[in-house]
C-alpha positions as CSV (number, residue, x, y, z in Angstrom):
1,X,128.4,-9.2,-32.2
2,X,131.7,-10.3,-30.0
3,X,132.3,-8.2,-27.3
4,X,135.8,-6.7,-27.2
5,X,136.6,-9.2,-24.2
6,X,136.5,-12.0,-26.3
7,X,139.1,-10.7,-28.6
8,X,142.4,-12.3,-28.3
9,X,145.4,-11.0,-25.6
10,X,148.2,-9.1,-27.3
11,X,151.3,-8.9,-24.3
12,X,154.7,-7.8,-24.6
13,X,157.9,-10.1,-25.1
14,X,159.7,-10.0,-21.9
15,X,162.4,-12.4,-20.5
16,X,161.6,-15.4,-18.4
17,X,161.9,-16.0,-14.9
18,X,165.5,-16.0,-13.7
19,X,167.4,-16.7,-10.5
20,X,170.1,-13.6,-9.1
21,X,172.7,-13.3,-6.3
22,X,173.5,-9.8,-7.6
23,X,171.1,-7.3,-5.9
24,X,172.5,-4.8,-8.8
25,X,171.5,-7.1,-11.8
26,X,168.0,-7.8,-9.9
27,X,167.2,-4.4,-9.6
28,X,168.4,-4.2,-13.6
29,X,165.9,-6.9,-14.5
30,X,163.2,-5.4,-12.9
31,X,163.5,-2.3,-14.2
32,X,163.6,-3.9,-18.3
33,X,160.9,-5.9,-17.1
34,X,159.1,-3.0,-16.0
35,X,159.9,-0.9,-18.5
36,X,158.9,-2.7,-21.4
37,X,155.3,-3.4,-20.3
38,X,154.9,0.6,-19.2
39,X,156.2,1.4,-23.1
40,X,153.9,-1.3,-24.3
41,X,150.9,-0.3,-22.9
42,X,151.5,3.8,-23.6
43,X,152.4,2.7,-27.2
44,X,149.3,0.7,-27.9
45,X,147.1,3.5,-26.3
46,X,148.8,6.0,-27.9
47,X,147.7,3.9,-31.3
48,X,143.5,3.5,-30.1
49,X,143.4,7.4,-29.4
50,X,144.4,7.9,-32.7
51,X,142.7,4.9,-34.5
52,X,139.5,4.5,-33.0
53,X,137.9,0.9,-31.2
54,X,141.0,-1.8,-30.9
55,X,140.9,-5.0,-32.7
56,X,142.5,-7.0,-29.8
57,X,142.7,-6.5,-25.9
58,X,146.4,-5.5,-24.8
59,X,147.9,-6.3,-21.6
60,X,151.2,-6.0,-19.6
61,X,152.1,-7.2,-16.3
62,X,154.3,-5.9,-13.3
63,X,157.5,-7.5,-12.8
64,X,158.0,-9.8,-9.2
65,X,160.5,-10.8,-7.0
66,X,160.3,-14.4,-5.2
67,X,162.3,-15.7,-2.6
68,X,162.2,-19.4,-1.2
69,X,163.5,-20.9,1.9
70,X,163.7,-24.6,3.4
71,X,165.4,-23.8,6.6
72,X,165.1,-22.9,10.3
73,X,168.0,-21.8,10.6
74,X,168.4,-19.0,13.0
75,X,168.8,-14.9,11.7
76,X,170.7,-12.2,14.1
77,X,167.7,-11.6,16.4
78,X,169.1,-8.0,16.2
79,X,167.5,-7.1,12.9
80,X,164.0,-6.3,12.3
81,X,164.2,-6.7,8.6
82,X,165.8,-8.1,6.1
83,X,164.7,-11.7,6.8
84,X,161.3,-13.9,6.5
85,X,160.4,-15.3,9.6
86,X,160.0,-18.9,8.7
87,X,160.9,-21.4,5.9
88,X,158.4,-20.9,2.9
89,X,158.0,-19.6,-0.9
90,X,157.4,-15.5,-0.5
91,X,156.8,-12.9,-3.8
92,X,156.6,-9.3,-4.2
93,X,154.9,-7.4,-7.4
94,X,157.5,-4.3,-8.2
95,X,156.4,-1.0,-10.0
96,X,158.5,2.2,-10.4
97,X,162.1,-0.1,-9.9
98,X,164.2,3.4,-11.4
99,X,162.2,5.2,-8.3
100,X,163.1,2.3,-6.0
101,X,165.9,1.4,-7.1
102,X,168.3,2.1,-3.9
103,X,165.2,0.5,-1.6
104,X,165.1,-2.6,-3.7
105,X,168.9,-3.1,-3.9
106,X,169.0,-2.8,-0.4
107,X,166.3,-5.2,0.7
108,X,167.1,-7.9,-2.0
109,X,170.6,-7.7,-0.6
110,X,169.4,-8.6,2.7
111,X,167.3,-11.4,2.1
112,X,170.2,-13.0,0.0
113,X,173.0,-12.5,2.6
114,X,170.7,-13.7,5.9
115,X,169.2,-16.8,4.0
116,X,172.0,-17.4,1.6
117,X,169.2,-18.1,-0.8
118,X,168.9,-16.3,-4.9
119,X,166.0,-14.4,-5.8
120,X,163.7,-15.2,-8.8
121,X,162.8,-12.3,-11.4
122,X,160.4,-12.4,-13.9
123,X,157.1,-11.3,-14.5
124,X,154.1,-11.8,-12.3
125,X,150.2,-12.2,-13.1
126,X,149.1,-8.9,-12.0
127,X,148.0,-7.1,-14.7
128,X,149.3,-3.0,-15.1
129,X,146.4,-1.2,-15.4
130,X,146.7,1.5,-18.4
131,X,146.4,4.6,-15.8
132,X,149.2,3.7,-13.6
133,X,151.6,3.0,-17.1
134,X,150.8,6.3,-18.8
135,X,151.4,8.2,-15.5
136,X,155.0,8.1,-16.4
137,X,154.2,9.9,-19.6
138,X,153.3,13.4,-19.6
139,X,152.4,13.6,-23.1
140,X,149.6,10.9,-22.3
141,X,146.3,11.3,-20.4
142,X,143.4,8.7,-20.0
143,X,140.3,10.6,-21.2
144,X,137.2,10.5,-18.9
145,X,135.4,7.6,-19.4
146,X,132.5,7.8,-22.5
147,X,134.5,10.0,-24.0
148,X,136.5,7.2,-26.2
149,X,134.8,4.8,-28.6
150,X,135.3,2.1,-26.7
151,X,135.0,1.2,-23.3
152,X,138.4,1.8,-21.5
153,X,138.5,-1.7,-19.2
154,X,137.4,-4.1,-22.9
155,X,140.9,-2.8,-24.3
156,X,142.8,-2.3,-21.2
157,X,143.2,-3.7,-17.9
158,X,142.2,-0.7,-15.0
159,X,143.0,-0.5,-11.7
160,X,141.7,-3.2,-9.4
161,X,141.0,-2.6,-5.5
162,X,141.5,-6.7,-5.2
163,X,145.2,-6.0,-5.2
164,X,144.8,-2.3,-4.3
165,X,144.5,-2.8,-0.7
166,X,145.9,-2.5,2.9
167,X,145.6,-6.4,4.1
168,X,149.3,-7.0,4.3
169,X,150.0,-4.6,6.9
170,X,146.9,-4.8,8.5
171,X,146.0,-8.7,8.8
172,X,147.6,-12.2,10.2
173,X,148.6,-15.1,8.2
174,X,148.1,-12.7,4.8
175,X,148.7,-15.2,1.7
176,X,149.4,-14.4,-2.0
177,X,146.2,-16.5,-4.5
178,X,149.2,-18.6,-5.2
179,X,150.1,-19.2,-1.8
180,X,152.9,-17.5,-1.0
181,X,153.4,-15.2,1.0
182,X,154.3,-11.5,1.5
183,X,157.4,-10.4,0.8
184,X,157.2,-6.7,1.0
185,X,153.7,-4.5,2.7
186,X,152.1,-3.2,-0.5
187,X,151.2,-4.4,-3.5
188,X,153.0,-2.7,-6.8
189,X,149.0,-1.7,-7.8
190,X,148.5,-0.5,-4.1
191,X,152.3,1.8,-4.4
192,X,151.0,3.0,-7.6
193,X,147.1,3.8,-6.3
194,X,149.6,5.7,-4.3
195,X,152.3,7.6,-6.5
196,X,149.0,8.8,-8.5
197,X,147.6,10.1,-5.4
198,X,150.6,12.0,-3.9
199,X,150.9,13.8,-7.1
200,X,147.8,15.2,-7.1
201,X,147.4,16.0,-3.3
202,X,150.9,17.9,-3.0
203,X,151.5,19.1,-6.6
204,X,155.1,17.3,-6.5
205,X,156.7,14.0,-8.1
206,X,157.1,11.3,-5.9
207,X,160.8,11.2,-7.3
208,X,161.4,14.8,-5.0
209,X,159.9,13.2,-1.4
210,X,162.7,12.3,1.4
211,X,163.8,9.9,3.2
212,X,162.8,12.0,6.7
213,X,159.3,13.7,6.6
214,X,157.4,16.6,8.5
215,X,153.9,17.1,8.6
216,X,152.5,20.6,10.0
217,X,149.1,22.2,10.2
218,X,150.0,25.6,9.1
219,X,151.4,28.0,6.7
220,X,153.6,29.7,8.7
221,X,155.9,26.7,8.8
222,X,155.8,26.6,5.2
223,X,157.2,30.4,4.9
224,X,159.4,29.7,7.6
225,X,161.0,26.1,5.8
226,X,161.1,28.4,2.5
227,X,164.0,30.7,4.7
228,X,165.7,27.9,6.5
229,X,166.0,26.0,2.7
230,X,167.5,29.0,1.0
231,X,170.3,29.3,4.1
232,X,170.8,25.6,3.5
233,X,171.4,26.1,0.0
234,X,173.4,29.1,0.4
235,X,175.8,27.2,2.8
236,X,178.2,24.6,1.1
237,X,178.9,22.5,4.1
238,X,175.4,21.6,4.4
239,X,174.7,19.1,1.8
240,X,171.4,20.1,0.6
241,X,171.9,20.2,-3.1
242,X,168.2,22.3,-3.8
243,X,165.0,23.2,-2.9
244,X,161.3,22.3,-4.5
245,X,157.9,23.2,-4.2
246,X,154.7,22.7,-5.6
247,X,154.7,22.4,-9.1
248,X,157.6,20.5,-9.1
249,X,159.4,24.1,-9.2
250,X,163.3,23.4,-8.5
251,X,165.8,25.9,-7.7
252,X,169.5,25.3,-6.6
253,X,170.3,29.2,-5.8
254,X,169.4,30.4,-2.4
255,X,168.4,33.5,-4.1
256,X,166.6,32.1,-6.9
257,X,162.2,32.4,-7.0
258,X,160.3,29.6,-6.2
259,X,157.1,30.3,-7.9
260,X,153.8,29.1,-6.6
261,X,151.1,27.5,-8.6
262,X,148.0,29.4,-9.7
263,X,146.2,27.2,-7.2
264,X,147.7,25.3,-4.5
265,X,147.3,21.4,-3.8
266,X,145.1,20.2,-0.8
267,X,148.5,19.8,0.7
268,X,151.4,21.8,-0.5
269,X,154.3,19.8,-0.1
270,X,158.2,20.6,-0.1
271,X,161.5,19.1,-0.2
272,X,165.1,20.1,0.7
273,X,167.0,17.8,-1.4
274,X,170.2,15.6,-0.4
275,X,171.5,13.1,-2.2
276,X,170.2,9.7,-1.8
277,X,166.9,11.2,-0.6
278,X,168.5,11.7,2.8
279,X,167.0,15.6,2.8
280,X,163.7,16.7,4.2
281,X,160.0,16.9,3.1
282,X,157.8,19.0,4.5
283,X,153.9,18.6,4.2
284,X,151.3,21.2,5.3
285,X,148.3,18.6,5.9
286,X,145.9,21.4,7.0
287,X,143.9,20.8,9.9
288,X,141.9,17.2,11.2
289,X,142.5,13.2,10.9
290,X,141.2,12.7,7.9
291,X,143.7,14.4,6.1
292,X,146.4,13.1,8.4
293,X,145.7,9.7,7.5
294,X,145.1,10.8,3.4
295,X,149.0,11.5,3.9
296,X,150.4,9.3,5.4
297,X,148.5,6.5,3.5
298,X,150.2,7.6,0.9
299,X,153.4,8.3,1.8
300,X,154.3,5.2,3.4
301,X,154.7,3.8,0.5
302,X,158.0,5.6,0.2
303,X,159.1,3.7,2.8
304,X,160.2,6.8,4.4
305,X,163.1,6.2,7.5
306,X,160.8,8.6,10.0
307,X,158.0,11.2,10.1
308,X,157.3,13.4,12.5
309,X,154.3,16.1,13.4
310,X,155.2,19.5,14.0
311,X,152.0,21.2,14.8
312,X,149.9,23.7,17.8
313,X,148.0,21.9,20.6
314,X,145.4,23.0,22.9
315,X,147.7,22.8,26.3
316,X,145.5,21.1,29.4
317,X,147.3,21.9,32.0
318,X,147.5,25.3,33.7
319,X,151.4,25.4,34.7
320,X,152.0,25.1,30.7
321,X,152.5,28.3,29.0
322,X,151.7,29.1,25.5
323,X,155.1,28.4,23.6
324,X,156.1,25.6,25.3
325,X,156.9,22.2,24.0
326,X,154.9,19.0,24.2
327,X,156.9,15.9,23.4
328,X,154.2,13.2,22.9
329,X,154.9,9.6,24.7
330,X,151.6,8.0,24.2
331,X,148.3,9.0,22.7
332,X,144.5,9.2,23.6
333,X,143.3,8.3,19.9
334,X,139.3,10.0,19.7
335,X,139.9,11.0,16.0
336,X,138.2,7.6,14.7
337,X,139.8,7.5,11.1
338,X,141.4,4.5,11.8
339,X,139.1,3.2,13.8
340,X,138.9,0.1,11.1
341,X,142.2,-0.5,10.5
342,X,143.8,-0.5,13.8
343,X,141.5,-0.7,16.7
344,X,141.7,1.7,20.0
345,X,143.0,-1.0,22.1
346,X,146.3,-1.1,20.4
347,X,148.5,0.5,22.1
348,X,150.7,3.0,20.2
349,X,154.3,3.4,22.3
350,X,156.6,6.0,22.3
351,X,159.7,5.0,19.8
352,X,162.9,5.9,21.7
353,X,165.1,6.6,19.3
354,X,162.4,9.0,18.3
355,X,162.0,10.5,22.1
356,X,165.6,10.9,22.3
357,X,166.0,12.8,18.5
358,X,163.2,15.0,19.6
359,X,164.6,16.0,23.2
360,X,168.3,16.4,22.3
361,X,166.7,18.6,19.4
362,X,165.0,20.7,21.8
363,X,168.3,20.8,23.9
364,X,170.3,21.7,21.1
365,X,168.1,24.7,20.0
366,X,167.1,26.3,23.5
367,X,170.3,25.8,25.1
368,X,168.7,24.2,28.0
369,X,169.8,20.9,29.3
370,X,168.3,18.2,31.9
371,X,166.3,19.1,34.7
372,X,166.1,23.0,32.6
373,X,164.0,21.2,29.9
374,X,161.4,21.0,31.8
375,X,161.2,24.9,32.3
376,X,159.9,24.7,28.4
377,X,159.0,21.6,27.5
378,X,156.7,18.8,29.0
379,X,156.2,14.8,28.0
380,X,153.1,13.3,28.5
381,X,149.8,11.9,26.3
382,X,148.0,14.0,23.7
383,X,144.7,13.5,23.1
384,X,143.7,13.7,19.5
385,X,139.5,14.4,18.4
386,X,137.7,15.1,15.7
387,X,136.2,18.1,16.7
388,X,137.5,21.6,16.3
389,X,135.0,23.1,18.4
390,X,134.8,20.5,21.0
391,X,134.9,23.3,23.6
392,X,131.2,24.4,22.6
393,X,129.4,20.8,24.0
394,X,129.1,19.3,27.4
395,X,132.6,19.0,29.0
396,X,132.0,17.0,31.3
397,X,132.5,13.7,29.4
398,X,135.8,15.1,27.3
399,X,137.1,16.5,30.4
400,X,136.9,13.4,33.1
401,X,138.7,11.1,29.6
402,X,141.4,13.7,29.2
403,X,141.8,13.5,33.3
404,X,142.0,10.1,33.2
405,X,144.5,9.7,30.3
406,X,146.6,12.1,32.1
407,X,146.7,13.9,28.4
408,X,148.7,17.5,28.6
409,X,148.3,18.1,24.8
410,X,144.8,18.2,22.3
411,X,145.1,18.3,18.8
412,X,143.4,17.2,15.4
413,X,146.2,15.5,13.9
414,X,149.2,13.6,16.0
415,X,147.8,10.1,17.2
416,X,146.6,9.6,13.0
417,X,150.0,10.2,12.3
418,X,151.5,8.3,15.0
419,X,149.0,5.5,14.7
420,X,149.6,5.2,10.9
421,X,153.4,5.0,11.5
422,X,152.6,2.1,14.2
423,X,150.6,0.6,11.2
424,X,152.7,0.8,8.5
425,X,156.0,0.4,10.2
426,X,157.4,4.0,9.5
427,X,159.2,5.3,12.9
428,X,156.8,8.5,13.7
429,X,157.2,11.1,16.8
430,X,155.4,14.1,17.5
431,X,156.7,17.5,19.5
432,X,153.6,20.2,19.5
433,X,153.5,23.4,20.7
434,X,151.6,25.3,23.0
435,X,148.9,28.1,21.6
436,X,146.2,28.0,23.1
437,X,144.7,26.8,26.6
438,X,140.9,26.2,26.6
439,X,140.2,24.9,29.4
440,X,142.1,28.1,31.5
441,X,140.9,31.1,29.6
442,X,143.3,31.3,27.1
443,X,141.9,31.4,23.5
444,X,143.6,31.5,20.4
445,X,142.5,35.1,19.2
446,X,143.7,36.7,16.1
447,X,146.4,39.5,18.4
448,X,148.0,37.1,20.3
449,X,147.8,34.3,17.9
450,X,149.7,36.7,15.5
451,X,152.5,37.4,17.7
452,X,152.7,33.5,19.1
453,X,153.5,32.9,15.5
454,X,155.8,35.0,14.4
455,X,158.1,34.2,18.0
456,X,157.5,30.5,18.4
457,X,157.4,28.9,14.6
458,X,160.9,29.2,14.2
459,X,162.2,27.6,17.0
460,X,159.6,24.5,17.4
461,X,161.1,24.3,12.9
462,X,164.2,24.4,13.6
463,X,164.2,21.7,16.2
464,X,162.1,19.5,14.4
465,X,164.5,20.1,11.7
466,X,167.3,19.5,14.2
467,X,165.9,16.0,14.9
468,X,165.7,14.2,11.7
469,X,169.4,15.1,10.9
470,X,170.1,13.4,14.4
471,X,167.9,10.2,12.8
472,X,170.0,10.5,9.4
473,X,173.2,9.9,11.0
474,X,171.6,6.7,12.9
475,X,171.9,3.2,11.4
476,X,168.9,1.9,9.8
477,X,168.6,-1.1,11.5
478,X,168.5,1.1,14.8
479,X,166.2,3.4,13.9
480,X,163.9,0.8,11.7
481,X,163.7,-1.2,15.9
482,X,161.9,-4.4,16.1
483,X,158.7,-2.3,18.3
484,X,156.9,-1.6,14.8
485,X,157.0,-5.5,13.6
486,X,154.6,-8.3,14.1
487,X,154.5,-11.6,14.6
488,X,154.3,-12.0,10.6
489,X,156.2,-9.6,9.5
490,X,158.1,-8.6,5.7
491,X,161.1,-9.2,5.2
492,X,161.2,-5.7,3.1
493,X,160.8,-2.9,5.4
């Protein structure tokens, strides 16, 4: 008997590879070239649930974008994107263009003006896997697999971790199997691997995250982001437009409820909206590195313009009190969950445009200026582990590393998210406070953790809040600084 692989392709019609100027019109042919394959593949298996084992194999294929230059000529060494670095042939596969839309028009408009050079649309030879097309449809699901008739991958193609994978960001002299190169740092299978994967972990649509991101460690930011939404909302001058959490629950009245699911996501996740996704997401990550880097694998392929951690730290030095600020300007990484991907010997450096958000934030909310900062806030390393009780071994060995780092901050979380940034080009910063200080007596115990909470979580919000609408108003191509790009870099951010 044949096996269902041998059966003949059926594909969608789709127009042929064509050459654009018009960002606007590129965008547009992506999105009918992406389109039809999605409808294609949720028709046809739509038609096997019903009907039983297929009589053909169907397949559809992500839409690209190439781009291909002959010259040397030289690009305003101001930019840090928006360009290829040398003369070559470069492609892109694209999913979600309606959810990218402003990100692609941007980009494509880049490459065009700074080579002077058309981009070529059509469709590519990356298969859509079935999962990733019927993820747009809610009325669709992909049963469990031995539930069907037929085995899932003889009708359709699945998901495929040979182009579901980090090499573009992480390697040198990455090439394309046709030889070209990389023209933006995922992958459309890796972006939808993705999409799936924030949906599930934060209980929202993709379509609700913003450009400007914080990740905490506890609820209490989450109740107090809840209050300081409903006053944006409630204020007409301030340009948020509404409020969601998880469940993809929406409200545009400050006084409206905002019901929880029956269960919450691993990591409840919500967004004060502004148009053009220049509001604010907020992501309670819970505690440790692993689910720091979970995130923010996962949400950089939003290309978001800056995250930042918001989060308590263990504070190591003895004139620090419990409430005051640590602004992070370089990191003792001991968390080992990226070990792989971006060795300890790379150094991870403070982003100034970051540093200088994050400090006039804090200026701006305490009322304390210059050489007075320093009465509440200190800048120095932080040292991030993978041990909550790290207190309970042998300190000598800890103690003499975090000596010699000169760290003044410990935590679970900030150098995973800083060092993800660093990998994936997202602008990152962290500012941590105080609750705790081991190594001088002073535990975190349920009394005085109660009332360090209800005191301190507003202000360190606030001035986290404070300092991505101080990175909105900047210029992308300031904030986006050439410190995050290599010597091969995208010309997509």
């Amino acid at each position: 008997m044949n096996s269902l692989k041998s059966l003949p392709v059926n594909s969608p019609d789709v127009p042929g590879h064509e050459m654009f100027r018009d960002p606007d019109a590129a965008v547009a042919r992506l999105n009918d070239i992406y389109q039809v394959a999605s409808k294609f593949l949720c028709d046809r298996f739509t038609d096997v649930l019903r009907t039983g084992q297929p009589s053909t194999r169907y397949r559809a294929f992500y839409p690209e974008i190439r781009l291909a230059t002959t010259s040397f000529a030289p690009i305003d060494n101001r930019l840090s994107f928006g360009h290829v670095t040398e003369p070559g042939r470069y492609s892109t596969t694209v999913t979600r263009p309606d959810l990218f839309a402003n990100y692609l028009r941007q980009q494509i408009a880049l490459v065009i003006e700074n080579h002077g050079a058309a981009v070529e649309i059509g469709i590519s030879n990356t298969p859509m896997p079935v999962h990733f097309a019927v993820a747009n449809d809610a009325s669709i699901s992909v049963p469990q697999d031995g539930a069907m008739e037929f085995t899932l991958r003889d009708a359709f193609d699945v998901p495929d971790l040979a182009t579901t994978h980090d090499d573009i960001v992480n390697e040198y002299g990455f090439s394309h199997p046709d030889g070209s190169r990389p023209l933006a740092p995922f992958t459309a299978q890796r972006v939808d691997y993705s999409l799936a994967r924030l949906s599930h972990y934060t209980a929202t649509s993709p379509e609700h995250f913003q450009n400007h991101v914080l990740f905490t460690n506890y609820q209490f930011y989450v109740d107090e982001f809840d209050g300081i939404a409903r006053a944006a909302l409630g204020d007409a001058e301030s340009g948020y437009t509404s409020f969601v959490g998880p469940g993809n629950v929406e409200i545009t009245d400050a006084d409206a409820p905002l019901p929880e699911p029956a269960k919450l996501p691993q990591m409840p996740t919500y967004h004060l909206k502004r148009p053009g996704g220049t509001g604010i997401t907020l992501v309670n990550i819970g505690i440790g590195p692993s689910n720091a880097k979970t995130a923010t694998d996962h949400i950089a392929v939003l290309r978001p313009h800056a995250w930042l951690m918001l989060g308590h730290c263990a504070g190591l030095r003895n004139s620090q009190r419990l409430g005051d600020f640590v602004l992070a300007h370089a990191y003792l990484r001991e968390d080992h969950v990226l070990d792989d991907d971006l060795p300890v010997w790379i150094p991870i450096p403070a982003l100034a445009e970051i540093q200088i958000a994050l400090e006039s934030a804090v200026a701006d909310v305490t009322e304390l200026q210059g050489f007075e900062l320093k009465r509440i806030m200190r800048t120095g390393t932080v040292a991030t582990i993978d041990n909550r009780n790290w207190e309970l071994r042998d300190q000598s060995g800890p103690v003499q590393r975090l000596s010699q780092s000169r760290a003044i901050a410990l935590d679970m979380e900030s150098a995973t998210i800083a060092a993800n940034g660093f990998r994936f080009r997202v602008p990152y910063g962290t500012l941590l406070c105080v609750s705790d200080k081991p190594l001088h007596g002073e535990l975190k115990l349920p009394g005085m953790a109660s009332e360090f909470y209800r005191t301190q979580v507003s202000r360190h919000l606030q001035t986290g809040i404070r300092a991505l609408e101080i990175l909105r108003e900047m210029p992308l191509e300031r904030i986006h600084s050439r410190k995050l790009r290599s010597f091969e870099e995208t010309a997509f951010l």
